[in-house]
DRENZAMAR-351845 format. One record per residue (C-alpha): residue in three letters; x, y, z. Coordinates in nm, 2 decimals. Example, Ala and Ser with C-alpha at 12.3 -4.5 7.8 and 13.67 -1.06 7.14 Angstrom:
BEGIN
ALA 1.23 -0.45 0.78
SER 1.37 -0.11 0.71
***
This chain:
BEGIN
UNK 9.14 8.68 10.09
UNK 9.03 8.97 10.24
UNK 8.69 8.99 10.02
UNK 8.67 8.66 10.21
UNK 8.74 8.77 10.58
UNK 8.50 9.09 10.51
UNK 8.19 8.83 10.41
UNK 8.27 8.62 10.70
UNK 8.30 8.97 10.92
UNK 7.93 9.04 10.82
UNK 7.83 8.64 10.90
UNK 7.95 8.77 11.28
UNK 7.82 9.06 11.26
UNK 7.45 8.96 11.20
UNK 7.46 8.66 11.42
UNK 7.58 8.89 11.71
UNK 7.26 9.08 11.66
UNK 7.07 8.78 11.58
UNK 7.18 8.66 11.98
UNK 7.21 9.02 12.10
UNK 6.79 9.07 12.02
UNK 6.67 8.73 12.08
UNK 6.79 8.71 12.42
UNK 6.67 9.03 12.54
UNK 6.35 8.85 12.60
UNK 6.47 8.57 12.80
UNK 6.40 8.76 13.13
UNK 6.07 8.94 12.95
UNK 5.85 8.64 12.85
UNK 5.78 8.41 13.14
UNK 5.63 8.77 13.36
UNK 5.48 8.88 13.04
UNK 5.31 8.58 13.06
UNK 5.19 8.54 13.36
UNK 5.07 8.92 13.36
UNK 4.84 8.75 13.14
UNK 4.69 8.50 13.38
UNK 4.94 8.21 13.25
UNK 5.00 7.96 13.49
UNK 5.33 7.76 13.52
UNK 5.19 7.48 13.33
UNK 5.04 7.72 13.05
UNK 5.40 7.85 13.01
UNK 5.57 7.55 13.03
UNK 5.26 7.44 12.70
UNK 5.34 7.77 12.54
UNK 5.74 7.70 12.52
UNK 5.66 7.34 12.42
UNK 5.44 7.46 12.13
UNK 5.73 7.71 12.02
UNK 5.99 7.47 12.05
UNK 5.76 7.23 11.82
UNK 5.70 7.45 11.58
UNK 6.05 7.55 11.59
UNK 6.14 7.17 11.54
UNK 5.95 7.11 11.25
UNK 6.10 7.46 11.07
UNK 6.42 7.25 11.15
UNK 6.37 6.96 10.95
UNK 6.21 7.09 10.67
UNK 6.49 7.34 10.67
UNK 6.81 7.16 10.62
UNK 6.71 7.00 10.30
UNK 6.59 7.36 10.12
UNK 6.94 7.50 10.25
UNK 7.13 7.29 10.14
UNK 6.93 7.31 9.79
UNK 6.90 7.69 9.72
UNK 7.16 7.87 9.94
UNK 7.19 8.01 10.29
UNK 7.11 8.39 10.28
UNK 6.74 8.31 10.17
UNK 6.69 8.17 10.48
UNK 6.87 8.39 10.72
UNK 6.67 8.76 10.57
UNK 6.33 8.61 10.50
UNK 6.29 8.47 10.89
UNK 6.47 8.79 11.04
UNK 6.19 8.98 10.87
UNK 5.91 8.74 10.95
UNK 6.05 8.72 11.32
UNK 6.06 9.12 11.33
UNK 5.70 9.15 11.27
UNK 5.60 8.84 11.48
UNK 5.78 9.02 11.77
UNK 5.62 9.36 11.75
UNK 5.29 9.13 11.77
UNK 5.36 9.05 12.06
UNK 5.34 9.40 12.22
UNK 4.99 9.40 12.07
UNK 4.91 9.09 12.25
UNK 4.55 9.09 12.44
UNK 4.59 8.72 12.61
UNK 4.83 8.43 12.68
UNK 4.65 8.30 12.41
UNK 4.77 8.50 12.17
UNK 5.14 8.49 12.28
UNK 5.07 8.07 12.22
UNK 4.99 8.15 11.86
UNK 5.25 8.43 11.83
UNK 5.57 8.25 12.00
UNK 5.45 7.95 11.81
UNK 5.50 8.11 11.47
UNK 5.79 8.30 11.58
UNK 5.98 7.97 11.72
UNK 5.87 7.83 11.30
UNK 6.00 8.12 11.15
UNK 6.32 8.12 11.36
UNK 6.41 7.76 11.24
UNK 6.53 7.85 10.89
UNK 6.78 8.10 11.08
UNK 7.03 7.86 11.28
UNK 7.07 7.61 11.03
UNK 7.10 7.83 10.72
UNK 7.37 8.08 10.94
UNK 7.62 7.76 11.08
UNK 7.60 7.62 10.72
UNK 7.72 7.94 10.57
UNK 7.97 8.01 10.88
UNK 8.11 7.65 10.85
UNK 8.18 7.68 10.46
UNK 8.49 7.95 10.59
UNK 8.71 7.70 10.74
UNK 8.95 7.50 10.57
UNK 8.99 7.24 10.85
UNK 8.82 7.11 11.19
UNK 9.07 7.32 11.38
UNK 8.99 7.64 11.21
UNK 8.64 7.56 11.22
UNK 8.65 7.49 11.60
UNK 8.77 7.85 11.59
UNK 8.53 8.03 11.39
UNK 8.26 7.86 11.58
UNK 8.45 7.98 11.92
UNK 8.45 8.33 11.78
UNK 8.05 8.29 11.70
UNK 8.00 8.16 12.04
UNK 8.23 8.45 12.21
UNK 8.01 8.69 12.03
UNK 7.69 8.53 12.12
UNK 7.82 8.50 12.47
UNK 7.89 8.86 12.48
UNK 7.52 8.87 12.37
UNK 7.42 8.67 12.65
UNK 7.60 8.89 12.93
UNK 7.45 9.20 12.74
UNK 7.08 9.11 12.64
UNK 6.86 8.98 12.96
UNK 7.03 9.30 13.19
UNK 6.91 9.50 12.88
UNK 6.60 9.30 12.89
UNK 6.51 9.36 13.21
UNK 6.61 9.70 13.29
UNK 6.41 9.78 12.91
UNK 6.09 9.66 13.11
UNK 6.13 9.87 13.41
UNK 6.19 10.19 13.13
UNK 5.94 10.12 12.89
UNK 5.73 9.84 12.95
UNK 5.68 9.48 12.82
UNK 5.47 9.58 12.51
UNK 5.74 9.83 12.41
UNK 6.05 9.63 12.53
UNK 5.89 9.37 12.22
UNK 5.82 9.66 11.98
UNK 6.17 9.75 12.04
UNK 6.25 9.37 11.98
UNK 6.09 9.37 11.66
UNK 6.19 9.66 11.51
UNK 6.57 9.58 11.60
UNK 6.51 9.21 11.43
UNK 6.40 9.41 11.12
UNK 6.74 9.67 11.13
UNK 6.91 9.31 11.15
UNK 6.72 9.15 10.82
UNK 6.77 9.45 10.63
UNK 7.19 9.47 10.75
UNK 7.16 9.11 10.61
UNK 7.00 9.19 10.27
UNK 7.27 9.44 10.21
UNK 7.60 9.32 10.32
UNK 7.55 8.96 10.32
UNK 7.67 8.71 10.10
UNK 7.62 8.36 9.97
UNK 7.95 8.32 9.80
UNK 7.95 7.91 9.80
UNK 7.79 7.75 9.51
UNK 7.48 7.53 9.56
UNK 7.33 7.25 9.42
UNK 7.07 7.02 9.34
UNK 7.18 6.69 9.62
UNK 7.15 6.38 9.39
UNK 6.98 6.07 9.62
UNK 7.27 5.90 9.72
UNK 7.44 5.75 10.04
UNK 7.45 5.98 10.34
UNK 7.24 6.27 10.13
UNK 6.92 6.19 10.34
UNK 6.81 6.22 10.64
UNK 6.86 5.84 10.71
UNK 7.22 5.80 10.60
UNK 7.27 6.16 10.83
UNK 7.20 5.97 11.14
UNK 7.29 5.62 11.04
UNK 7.70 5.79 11.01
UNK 7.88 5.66 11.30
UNK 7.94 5.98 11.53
UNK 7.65 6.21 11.47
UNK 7.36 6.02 11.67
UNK 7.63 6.02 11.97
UNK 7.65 6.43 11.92
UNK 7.27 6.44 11.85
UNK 7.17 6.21 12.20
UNK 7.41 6.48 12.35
UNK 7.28 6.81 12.20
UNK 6.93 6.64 12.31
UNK 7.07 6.63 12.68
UNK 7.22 6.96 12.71
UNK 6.92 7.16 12.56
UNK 6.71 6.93 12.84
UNK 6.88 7.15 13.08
UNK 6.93 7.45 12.90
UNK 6.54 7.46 12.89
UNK 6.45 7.39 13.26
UNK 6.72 7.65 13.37
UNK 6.55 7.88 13.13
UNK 6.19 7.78 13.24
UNK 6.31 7.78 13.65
UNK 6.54 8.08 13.64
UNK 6.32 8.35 13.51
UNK 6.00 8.19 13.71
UNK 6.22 8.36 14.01
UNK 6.01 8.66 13.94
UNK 5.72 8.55 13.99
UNK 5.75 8.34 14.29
UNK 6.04 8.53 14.50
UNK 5.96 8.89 14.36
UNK 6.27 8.96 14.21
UNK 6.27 9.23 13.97
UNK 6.33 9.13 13.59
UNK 6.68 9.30 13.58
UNK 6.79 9.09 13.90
UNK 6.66 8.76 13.70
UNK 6.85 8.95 13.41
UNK 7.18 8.92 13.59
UNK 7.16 8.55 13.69
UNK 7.19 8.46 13.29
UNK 7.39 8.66 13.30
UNK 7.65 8.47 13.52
UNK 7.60 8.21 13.29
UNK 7.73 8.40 12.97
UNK 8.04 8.52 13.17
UNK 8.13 8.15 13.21
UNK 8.06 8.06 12.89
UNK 8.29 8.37 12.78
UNK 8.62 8.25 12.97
UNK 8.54 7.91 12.82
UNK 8.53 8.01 12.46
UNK 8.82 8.27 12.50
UNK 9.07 7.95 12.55
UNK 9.13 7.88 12.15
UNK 9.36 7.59 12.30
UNK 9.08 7.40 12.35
UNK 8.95 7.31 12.01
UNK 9.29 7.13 11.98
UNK 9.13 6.88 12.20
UNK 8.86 6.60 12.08
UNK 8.53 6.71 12.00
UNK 8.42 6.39 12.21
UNK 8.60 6.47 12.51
UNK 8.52 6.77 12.53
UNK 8.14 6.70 12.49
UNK 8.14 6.41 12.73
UNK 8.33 6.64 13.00
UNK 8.10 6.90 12.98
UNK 7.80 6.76 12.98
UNK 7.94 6.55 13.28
UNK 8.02 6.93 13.46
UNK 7.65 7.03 13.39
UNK 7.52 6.76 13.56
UNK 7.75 6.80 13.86
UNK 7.66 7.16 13.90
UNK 7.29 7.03 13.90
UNK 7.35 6.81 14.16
UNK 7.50 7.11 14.37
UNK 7.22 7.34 14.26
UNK 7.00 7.07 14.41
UNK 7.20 7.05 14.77
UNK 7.19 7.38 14.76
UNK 7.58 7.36 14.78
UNK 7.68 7.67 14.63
UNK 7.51 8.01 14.58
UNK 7.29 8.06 14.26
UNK 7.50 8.31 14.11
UNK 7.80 8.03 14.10
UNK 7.65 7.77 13.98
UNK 7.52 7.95 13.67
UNK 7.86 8.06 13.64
UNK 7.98 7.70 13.63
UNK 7.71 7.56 13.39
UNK 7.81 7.87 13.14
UNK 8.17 7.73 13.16
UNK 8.07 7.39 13.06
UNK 7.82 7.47 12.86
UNK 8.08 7.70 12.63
UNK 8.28 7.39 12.64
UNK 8.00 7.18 12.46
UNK 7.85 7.44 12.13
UNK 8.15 7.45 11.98
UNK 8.26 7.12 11.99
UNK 7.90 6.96 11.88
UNK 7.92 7.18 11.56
UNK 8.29 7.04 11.50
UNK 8.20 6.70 11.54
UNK 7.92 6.72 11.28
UNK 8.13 6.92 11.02
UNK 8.34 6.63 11.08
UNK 8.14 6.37 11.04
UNK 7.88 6.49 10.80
UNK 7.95 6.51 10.43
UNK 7.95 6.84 10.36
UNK 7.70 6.85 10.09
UNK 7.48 6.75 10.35
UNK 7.60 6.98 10.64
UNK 7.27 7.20 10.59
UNK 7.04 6.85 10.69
UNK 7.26 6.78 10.97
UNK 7.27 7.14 11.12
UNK 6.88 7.12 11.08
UNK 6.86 6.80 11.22
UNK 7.11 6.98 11.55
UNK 6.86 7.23 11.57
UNK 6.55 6.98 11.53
UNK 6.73 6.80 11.89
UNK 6.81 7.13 12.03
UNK 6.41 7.19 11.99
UNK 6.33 6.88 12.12
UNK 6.52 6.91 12.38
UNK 6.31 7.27 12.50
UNK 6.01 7.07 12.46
UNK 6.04 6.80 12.66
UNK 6.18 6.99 12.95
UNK 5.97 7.25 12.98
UNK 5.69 7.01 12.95
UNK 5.79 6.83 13.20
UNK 5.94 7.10 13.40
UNK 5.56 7.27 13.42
UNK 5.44 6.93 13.49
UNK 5.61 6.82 13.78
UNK 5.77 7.10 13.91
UNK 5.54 7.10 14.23
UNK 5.58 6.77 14.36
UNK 5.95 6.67 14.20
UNK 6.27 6.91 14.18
UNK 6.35 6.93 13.80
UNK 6.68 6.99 13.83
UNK 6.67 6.65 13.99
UNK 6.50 6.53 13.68
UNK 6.77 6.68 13.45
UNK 7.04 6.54 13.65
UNK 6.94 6.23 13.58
UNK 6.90 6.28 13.21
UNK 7.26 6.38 13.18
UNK 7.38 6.12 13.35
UNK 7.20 5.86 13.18
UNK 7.33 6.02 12.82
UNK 7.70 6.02 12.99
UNK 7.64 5.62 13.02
UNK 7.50 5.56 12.67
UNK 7.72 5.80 12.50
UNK 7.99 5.62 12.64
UNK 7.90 5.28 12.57
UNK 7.79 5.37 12.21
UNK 8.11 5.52 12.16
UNK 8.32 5.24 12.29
UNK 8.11 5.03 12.07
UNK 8.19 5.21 11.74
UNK 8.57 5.23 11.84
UNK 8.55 4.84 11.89
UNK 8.42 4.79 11.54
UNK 8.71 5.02 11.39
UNK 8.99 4.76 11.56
UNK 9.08 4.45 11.27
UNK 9.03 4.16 11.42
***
C-alpha cells in the first residue's frame, strides 16, 4: 500500500511540472509571435496547426498506450518536447515557431493520454477516482496561478528566447525525474478486436459522445479566452506579467472549485451540464461588459474546475477499462479540436464579430443537445 501511494506520489509529482512548465508560456507565445511580424490571423493558423498536430498524436496515441504501457509515452514526449522548446529560443521567423509549435503540440499528444490512463488505474471506484483526478487538477491549478506570473515576469528578466530555453531545459529535468522514479506497475496487453475495443464501439457507448460534444464545447472557449486574453498585450499595451495575472484569476477559481472533494459525490452529468451552462453565462457578461475582467476569469475558473474532473469520471465510467487509453486519446483528440476551431475562427472573425459572442452560442447550443441526447438515452433505459 504504501509502495502504491509513493508510485501514485511521483504520477503527481510529474504532472505538476508537466502543468507548472507548459503554462509558463501561455502569456509568452502570442507577443513572441507577433515580435515576429505575426498577425492575428497568422497566430490564430499557428495554434490551429498545433492543435492539429496535437490531434492526430491523440488518436494514434490511445491505441499504442493501451498496447505497450504508459511511461513510454509520458518520458519519450517530455524529452522530445524539451528540445522542441529550446528551439524555439533559436527561432528566426513566425515561420519557424509554425513548424516548431506544430511538432511540439504532436509530441505533446502521447503525454495526456498516457498520464490520465496511468493516474486512473489508482482508484478503486468512481468516487475515489473523482478524487485523484481533483487532486491532479488542484495541483495543475496551483500550476496555473504559478506559471503565466512566472511567465511573464521571466520575459521582463531574461527575455523570450531565454524564458523558452529555460522552458526546455526544465521539460528535460521533468523527463529525466520521470525515467527514474516513475512506474508502470499495471500489466498491459495485446486488446483482442472485440466489442467496445475500437474506436467505433468507444463512441458508439451510450454516455461518452455526450462527454466528448461537451469536452469539444468547453475547449471552444478555453481556446478563444486563451487566443483573446494574452492578445491584450498587444493591442492595450499591457505588460506580459499583467496578462500573466488575468489567468491567473482563472486558476484561483478553478482552485476553490477543486478543493470541495464533496463535489465528486455529485453526478458527473450534472455537474458537466452546470458548468458548462456557468461558462456560457459568464460569456454573456464578459460580452455586456457586466463585470470587471478580472471577475469573470475568476468565475469561468470556478466552473471550469467543476467540468475536468467530472469529464474524466464519466469516461472511466463509461469506457471499458481496457480501452480507457483510446477514450482518453480520443478526450484529448476533442480537446484539440476544440483549440482548433476556435482559434481559427477567433483570428477570422475577430474584427467584424465578438467571439466570445460566438462561443456563447456554441455552449448553449451543446447545453440543448446534451440535454436532449441525454434524455433520449434515459428514455431507452425505462421498460416499456
Amino acid at each position: 500500500m504504501r509502495e502504491v501511494t509513493q508510485d501514485k506520489l511521483n504520477i503527481f509529482i510529474v504532472m505538476f511540472f508537466i502543468s507548472l512548465i507548459m503554462r509558463i508560456q501561455i502569456p509568452v507565445f502570442t507577443p513572441y509571435a507577433a515580435a515576429f511580424g505575426a498577425s492575428s490571423i497568422l497566430i490564430g493558423v499557428i495554434i490551429s496547426v498545433t492543435s492539429l498536430s496535437n490531434l492526430t498524436g491523440n488518436l494514434i496515441a490511445g491505441p499504442l498506450v493501451d498496447r505497450f504501457g504508459k511511461k513510454l509515452f509520458i518520458t519519450l514526449p517530455l524529452f522530445a518536447s524539451g528540445g522542441l522548446f529550446i528551439a524555439h529560443g533559436l527561432a528566426g521567423d513566425s515561420m519557424d515557431l509554425l513548424v516548431l509549435h506544430g511538432l511540439n503540440g504532436f509530441a505533446l499528444a502521447f503525454l495526456i493520454p498516457a498520464a490520465f490512463t496511468l493516474l486512473s488505474g489508482y482508484a478503486k471506484n468512481s468516487r475515489e477516482q473523482g478524487k485523484n483526478i481533483a487532486i491532479n487538477g488542484m495541483l495543475s491549478t496551483i500550476a496555473s496561478i504559478i506559471a503565466p506570473l512566472l511567465g511573464g515576469q521571466m520575459v521582463v528578466w531574461i527575455g523570450y528566447a531565454n524564458t523558452y530555453f529555460f522552458i526546455g531545459t526544465a521539460m528535460i529535468f521533468t523527463a529525466t525525474y520521470s525515467v527514474v522514479f516513475l512506474k508502470d506497475r499495471q500489466v498491459t496487453s495485446v486488446i483482442k478486436h472485440k466489442q467496445g475495443s475500437e474506436g467505433g464501439g468507444i463512441l458508439s457507448t451510450p454516455n461518452l459522445p455526450i462527454v466528448y460534444l461537451i469536452a469539444f464545447a468547453v475547449m471552444y472557449i478555453h481556446g478563444v479566452l486563451i487566443f483573446e486574453i494574452p492578445y491584450l498585450t498587444v493591442e492595450r499595451g499591457l505588460s506580459t506579467f499583467q496578462t500573466g495575472q488575468l489567468f491567473s484569476y482563472m486558476a484561483i477559481g478553478t482552485f476553490i472549485t477543486l478543493s470541495f472533494f464533496f463535489i465528486n459525490r455529485f453526478s458527473p452529468f450534472l455537474r458537466l451540464m452546470t458548468g458548462l451552462f456557468g461558462m456560457s453565462m459568464t460569456l454573456f457578461a464578459l460580452i455586456s461588459d457586466l463585470l470587471q475582467l478580472p471577475v469573470l476569469l475568476f468565475m469561468m475558473g470556478v466552473f471550469f474546475g467543476l467540468i475536468m474532473p467530472a469529464m474524466a469520471t464519466s469516461i472511466t465510467e463509461n469506457a471499458p477499462k481496457a480501452v480507457h487509453g483510446r477514450a482518453f486519446g480520443y478526450m484529448s483528440a476533442i480537446f484539440s479540436l476544440g483549440i482548433i476551431v476556435s482559434s481559427s475562427v477567433t483570428g477570422i472573425i475577430r474584427d467584424t464579430v465578438s467571439p466570445y459572442f460566438v462561443a456563447f452560442l456554441i455552449g448553449m447550443i451543446v447545453l440543448t443537445i446534451s440535454g436532449y441526447l441525454k434524455g433520449g438515452i434515459s428514455l431507452q433505459k425505462v421498460p416499456t
